[in-house]
C-alpha positions in Angstrom: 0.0 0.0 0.0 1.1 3.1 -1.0 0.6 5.9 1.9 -0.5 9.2 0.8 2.4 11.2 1.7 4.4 8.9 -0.3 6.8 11.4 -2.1 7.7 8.6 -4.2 6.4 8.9 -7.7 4.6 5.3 -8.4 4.6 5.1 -12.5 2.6 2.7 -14.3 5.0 1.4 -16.8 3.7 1.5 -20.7 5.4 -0.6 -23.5 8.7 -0.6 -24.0 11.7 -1.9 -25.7 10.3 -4.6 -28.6 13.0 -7.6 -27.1 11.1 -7.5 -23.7 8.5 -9.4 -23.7 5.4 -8.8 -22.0 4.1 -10.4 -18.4 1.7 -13.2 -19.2 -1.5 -13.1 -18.2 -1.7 -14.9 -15.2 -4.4 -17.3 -14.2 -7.5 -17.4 -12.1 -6.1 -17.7 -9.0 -7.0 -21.0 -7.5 -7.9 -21.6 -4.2 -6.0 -20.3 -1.3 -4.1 -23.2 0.4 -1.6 -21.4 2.7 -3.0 -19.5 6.2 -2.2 -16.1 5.1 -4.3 -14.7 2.6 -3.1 -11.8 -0.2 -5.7 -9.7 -2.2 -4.1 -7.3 -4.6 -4.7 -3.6 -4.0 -4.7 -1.7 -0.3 -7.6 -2.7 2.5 -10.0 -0.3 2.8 -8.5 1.1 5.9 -4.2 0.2 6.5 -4.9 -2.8 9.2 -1.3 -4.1 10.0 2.5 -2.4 9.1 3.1 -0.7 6.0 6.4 -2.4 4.5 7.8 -1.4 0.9 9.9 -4.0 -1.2 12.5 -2.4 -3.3 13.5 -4.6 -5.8 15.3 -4.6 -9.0 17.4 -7.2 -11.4 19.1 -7.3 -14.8 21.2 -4.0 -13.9 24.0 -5.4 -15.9 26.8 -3.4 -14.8 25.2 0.5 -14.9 25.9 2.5 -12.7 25.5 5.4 -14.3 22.6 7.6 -15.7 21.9 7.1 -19.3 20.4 9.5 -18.7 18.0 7.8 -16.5 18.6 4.9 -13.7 22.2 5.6 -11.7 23.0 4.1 -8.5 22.6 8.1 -7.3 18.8 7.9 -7.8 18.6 4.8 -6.5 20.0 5.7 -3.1 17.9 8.7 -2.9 14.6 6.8 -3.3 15.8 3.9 -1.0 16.5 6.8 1.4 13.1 8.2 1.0 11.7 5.3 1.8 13.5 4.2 4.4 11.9 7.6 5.8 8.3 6.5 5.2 8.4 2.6 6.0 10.0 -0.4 6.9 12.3 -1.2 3.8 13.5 -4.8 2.3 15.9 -4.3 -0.5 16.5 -6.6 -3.0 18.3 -8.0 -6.4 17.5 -10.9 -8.6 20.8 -10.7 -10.4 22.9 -10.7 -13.7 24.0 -7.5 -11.7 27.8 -6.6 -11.5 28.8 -6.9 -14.6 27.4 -6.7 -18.5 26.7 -9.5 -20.7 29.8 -11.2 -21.7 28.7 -12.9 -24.8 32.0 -13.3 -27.3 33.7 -10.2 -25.0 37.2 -10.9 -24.2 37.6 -8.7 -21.3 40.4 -7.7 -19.3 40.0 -9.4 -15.9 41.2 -6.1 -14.2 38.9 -4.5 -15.6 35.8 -7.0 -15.1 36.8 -6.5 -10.7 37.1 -3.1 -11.1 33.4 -3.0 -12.7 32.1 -5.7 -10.3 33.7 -3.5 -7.0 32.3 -0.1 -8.4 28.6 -2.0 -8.3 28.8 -4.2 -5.5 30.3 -1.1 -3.2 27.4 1.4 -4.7 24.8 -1.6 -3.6 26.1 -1.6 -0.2 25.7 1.8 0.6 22.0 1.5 -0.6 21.6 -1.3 2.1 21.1 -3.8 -0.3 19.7 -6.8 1.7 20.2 -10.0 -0.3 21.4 -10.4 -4.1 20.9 -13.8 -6.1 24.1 -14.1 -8.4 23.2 -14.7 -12.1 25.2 -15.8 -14.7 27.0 -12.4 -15.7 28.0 -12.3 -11.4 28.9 -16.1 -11.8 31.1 -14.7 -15.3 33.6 -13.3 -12.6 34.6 -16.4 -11.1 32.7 -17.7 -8.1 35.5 -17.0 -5.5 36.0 -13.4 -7.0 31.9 -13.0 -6.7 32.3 -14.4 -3.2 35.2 -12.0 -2.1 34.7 -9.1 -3.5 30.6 -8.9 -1.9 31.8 -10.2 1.6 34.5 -7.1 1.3 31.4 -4.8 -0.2 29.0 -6.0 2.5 26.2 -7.4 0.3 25.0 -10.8 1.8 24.8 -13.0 -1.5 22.3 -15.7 -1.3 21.7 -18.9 -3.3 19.5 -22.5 -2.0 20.7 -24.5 -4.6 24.4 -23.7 -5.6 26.7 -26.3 -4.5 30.6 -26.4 -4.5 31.9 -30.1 -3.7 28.7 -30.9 -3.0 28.4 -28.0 0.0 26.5 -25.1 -0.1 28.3 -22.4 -1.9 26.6 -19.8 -0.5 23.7 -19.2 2.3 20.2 -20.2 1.4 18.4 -17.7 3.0 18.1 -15.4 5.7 15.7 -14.1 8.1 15.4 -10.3 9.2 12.9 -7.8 10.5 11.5 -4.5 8.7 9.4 -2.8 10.4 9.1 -5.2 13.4 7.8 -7.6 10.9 10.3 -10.9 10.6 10.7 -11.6 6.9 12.5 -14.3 4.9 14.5 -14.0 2.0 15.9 -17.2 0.0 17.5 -17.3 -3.2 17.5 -20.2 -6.0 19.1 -20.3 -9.5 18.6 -22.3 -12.4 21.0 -21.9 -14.9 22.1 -23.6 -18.3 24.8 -26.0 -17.9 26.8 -23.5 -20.0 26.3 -20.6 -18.2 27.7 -22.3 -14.9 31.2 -22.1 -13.7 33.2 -24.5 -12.7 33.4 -25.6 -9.7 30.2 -24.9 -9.2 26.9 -27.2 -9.3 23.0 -26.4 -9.1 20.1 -28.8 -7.5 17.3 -29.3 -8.3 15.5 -26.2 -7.7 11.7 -26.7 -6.3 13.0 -29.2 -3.1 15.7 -26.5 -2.5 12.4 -23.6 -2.6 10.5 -25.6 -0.5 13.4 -26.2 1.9 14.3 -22.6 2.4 10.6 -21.7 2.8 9.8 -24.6 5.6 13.0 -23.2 7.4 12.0 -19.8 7.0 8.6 -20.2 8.7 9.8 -22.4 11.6 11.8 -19.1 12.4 9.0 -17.3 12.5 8.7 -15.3 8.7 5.6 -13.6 8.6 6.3 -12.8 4.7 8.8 -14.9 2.7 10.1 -13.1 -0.7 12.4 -15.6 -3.3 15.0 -14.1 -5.5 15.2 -16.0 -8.6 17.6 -16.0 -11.3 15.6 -18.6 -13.7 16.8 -19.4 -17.3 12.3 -19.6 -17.9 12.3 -16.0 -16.3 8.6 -15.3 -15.4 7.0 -18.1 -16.7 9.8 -20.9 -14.8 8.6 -18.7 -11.6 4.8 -19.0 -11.9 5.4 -23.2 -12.3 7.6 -22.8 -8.3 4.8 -21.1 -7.2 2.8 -23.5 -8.2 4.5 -26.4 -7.0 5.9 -24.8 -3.6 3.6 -23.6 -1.3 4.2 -20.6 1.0 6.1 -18.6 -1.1 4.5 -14.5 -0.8 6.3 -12.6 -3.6 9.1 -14.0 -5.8 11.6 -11.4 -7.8 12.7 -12.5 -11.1 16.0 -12.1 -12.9 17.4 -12.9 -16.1 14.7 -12.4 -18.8 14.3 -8.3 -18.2 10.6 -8.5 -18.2 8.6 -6.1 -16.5 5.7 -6.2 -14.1 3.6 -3.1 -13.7 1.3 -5.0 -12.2 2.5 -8.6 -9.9 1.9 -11.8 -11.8 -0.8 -13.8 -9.9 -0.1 -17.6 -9.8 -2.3 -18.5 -6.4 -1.1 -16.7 -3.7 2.4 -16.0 -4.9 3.1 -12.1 -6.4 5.5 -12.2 -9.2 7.5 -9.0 -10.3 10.5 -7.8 -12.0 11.8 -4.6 -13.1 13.1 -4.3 -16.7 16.8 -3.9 -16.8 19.9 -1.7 -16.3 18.7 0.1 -13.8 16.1 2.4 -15.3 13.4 1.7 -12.8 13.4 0.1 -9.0 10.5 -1.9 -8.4 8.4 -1.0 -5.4 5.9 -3.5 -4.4 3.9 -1.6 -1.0 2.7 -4.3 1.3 0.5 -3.9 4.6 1.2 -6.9 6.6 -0.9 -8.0 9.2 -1.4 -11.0 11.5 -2.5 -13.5 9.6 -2.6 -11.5 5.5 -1.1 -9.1 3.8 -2.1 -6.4 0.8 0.2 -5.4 -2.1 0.1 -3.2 -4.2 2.7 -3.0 -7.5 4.9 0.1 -8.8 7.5 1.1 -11.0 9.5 4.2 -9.9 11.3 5.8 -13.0 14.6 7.2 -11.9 14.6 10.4 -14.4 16.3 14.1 -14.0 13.6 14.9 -11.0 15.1 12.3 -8.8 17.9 14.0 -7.6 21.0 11.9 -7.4 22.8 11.3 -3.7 26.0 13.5 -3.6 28.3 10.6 -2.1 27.3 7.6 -4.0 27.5 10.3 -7.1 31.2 11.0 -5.8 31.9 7.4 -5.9 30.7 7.3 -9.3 32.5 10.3 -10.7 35.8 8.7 -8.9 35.3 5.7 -10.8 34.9 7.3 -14.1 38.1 9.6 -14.0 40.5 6.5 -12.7 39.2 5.0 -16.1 39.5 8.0 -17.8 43.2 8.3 -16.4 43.9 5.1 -17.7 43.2 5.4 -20.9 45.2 8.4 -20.4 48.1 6.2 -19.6 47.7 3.6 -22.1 46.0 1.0 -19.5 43.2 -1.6 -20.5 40.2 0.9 -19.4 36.6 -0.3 -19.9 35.7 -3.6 -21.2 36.6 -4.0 -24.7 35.3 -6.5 -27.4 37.4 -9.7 -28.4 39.3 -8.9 -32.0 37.6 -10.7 -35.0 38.1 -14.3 -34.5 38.4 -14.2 -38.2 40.9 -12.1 -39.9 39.4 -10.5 -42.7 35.6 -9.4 -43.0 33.4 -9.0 -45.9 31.8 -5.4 -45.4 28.9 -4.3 -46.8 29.1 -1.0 -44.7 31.4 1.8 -46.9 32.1 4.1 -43.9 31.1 7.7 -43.5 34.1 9.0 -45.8 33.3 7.0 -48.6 29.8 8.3 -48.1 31.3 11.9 -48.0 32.8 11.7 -51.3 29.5 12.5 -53.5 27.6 14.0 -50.2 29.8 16.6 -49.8 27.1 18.8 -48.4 24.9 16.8 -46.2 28.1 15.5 -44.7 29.5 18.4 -43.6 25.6 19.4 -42.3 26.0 15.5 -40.6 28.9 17.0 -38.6 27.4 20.0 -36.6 24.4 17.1 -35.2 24.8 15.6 -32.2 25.1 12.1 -33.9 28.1 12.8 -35.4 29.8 13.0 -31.9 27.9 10.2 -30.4 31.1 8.2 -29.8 32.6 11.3 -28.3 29.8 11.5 -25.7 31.1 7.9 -24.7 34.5 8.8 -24.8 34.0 11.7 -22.0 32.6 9.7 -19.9 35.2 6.8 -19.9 32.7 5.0 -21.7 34.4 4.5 -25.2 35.3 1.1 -25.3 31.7 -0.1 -23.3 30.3 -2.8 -25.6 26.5 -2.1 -24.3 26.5 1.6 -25.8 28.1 0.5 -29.6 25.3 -0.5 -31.5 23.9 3.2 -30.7 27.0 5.4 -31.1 28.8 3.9 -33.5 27.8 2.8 -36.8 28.2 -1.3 -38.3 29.6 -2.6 -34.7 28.8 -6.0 -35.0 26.0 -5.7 -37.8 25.4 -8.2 -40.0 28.4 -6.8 -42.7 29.4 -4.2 -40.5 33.2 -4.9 -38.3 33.7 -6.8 -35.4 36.8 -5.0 -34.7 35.9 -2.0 -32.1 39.8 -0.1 -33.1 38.2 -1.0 -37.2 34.5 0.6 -36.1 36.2 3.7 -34.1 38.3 4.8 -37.5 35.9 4.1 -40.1 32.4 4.5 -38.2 32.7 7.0 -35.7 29.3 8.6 -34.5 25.6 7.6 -35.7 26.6 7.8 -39.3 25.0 7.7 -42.5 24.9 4.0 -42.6 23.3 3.9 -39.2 20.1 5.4 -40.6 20.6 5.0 -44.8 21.7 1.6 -44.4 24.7 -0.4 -46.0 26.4 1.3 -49.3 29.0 -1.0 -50.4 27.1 -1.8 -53.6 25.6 1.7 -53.9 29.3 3.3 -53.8 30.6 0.1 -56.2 28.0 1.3 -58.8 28.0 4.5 -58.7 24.6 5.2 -57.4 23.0 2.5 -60.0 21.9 0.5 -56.9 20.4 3.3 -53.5 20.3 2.7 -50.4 17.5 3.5 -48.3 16.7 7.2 -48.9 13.1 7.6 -47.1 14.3 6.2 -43.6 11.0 4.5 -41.0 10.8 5.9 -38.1 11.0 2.2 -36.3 14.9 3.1 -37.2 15.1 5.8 -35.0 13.4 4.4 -32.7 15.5 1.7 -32.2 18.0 4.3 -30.3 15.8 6.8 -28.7 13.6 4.2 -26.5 11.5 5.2 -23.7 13.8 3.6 -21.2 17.0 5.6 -22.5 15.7 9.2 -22.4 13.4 11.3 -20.0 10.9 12.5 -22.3 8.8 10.6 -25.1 10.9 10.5 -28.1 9.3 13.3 -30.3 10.1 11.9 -34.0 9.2 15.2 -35.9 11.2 17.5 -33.5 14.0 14.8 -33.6 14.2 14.8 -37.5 14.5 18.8 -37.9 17.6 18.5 -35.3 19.4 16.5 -38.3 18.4 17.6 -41.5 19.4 20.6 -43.3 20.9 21.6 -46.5 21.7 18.9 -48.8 20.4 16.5 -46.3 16.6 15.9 -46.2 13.9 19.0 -46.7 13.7 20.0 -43.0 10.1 18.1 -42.0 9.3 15.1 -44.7 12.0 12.4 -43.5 15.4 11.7 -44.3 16.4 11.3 -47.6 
């Protein structure tokens, strides 16, 4: 339940980004078969302790504003409402670090990452993470280390070293005066599990964690699960493992403005990298509980907090002084396995050899210094931010080589928008590329989730086009 002076802005969260899928429709709910009883929405009158879950997942490594999210905004709303209610604060993983996938990365560079996020959780009193398979990416006793030294308890039911429990399986503490339990499962891929690590099977491991949890007395018990099914792998443990209040989800990205019913279990999650924190409002009393779901968008009017934006700003100008000093900085792609590549991208010089005009109109925009932008914040070698601020990185024809991309396809460039122009530059304009270009293209950049405001096509498209490039209002061309 959300109390009326709440000066936390609760936003419903609308459509975004197309490779997120929706939350399935859940259910009727069946039955109830455990003693407390949930109901979504607030009681008619609050009837027990107010209680807000912060939760998140799926941060992969941000810690920044870009330009919304930060680890700043985070603390101050986690400060806020630590002010209003009890708090539990939680994270479902695939966390520390981003997505590896073919990214040979300086390991260095991967600690220096994992510290920077791990230290920032701590100081928002993170109370329990669930490693995924990005945290697991650093190497289990690295993981292990560096959150012990960062003071965020790491929990996991079901991961086993030498047949042991790698890690705690849950934990029991009180917000509010409320006792709460907290477990954590993963189910991974084979693949995406280090050595010398192991998994169980994970609904006996659930059902475990919950039976102990209640014996100690857990009024409300809340999994954090990192689940290769996502969503729909969490709504089959509620099903089969009774008990279980609210799960948080990791892995998939989804988000839930409104819980996922399966019974009496409240599923959420809350997208990815940081852009929102989940905020599931509970009122908790003797023998039941009410929830209600939100999704707090951390834009330009959350103000950031001035220390955890120090540590940020530290972190940014050590990497900054080591590219400076000729150090690997960032995380940088793996060179081309292969060693020569069959382009179908020209580059923006060969474009600039017959658009003589429109590039040199290209170069006042702000697209034309979108790798720049990158660069000044340390982030210039970042693999997450290529595919919008450079041009061909990893396209279908385009270079897999970042130090190839950076020289020939600096920037949003034509290509980025017009399309491939191998053939058209071969034939001396016989073949075109794509002249008129669909909005969906631009939109693939300026999301919803990446920028404060709605993106506003037609005022976008008069902030690129000028003379010799497009007629000011009808589209690129």
């Amino acid at each position: 339940m959300t109390r009326p002076a709440s000066r936390l802005a609760l936003t419903a969260l609308v459509a975004l980004g197309a490779c997120h899928r929706p939350a399935p429709a859940p259910p009727a709910p069946r039955p109830p078969d455990a003693a407390a009883v949930a109901v979504d929405g607030p009681p008619p009158a609050p009837r027990g302790t107010p209680l807000a879950l912060l939760y998140s997942s799926n941060l992969l490594g941000e810690y920044e504003a870009h330009p919304l999210g930060g680890l700043a905004r985070r603390m101050t709303v986690v400060e806020r409402a630590r002010a209003e209610n009890g708090v539990i604060h939680v994270d479902a993983g695939d966390t520390v670090l981003p997505a590896l996938a073919s990214l040979d990365r300086d390991r260095g560079e991967l600690e220096r990452r994992a510290a920077l996020l791990l230290t920032g959780l701590a100081a928002t009193h993170l109370d329990a993470l669930v490693p995924g398979e990005t945290d697991l990416a650093l190497g289990p006793a690295r993981l292990k280390s560096l959150a012990a030294k960062a003071g965020v308890p790491l929990l996991a039911a079901n991961l086993l070293s030498d047949r042991r429990p790698w890690l705690p399986a849950d934990r029991l503490l009180k917000a509010g005066e409320v006792p709460i339990g907290l477990f954590g499962l993963v189910h991974l891929s084979q693949d995406d599990l280090p050595p010398p690590l192991a998994q169980s099977e994970p609904e006996p491991a659930a059902r475990a964690a919950v039976e102990r949890l209640r014996a100690r007395g857990a009024r409300l018990v809340i999994g954090l699960v990192h689940l290769e099914g996502g969503i729909e792998e969490a709504r089959a443990l509620a099903r089969a493992v009774d008990g279980i209040d609210v799960l948080v989800v990791g892995h998939d990205a989804a988000t839930t403005a409104a819980p996922v019913r399966e019974g009496n279990t409240r599923i959420v999650e809350a997208h990815r990298r940081g852009t929102f924190l989940g905020r599931l409002d509970l009122d908790v009393w003797a023998d039941g509980f009410a929830a209600r779901n939100g999704m707090i968008r951390l834009d330009p009017t959350v103000p950031p907090d001035p220390a955890v934006k120090a540590r940020m700003r530290g972190y940014v100008e050590e990497t900054l002084h080591r590219i400076d000093r000729g150090l690997p900085a960032a995380l940088s792609p793996a060179p081309a396995k292969q060693p020569e590549e069959n382009w179908t991208y020209a580059s923006n010089g060969a474009c600039a050899l017959c658009h003589q005009q429109a590039s040199e109109q290209w170069a006042k925009t702000a697209h034309a210094t979108a790798l720049a932008t990158l660069q000044s914040k340390g982030r210039g070698r970042d693999p997450y931010c290529f595919g919008c601020h450079l041009t061909a990185f990893q396209q279908p024809g385009g270079t897999r080589s970042l130090d190839t991309a950076i020289t020939y396809f600096p920037g949003v460039g034509c290509e980025s928008c017009h399309g491939p122009s191998v053939l058209h530059v071969r034939a001396n304009r016989a073949v075109h590329t794509r002249r008129q270009v669909p909005e969906s293209v631009c939109r693939a950049c300026h999301r919803d989730d990446q920028q404060p405001q709605p993106f506003d096509y037609p005022a976008g498209l008069k902030l690129v086009l000028g003379p010799g490039h497009g007629d000011g209002g009808k589209g690129m061309r």
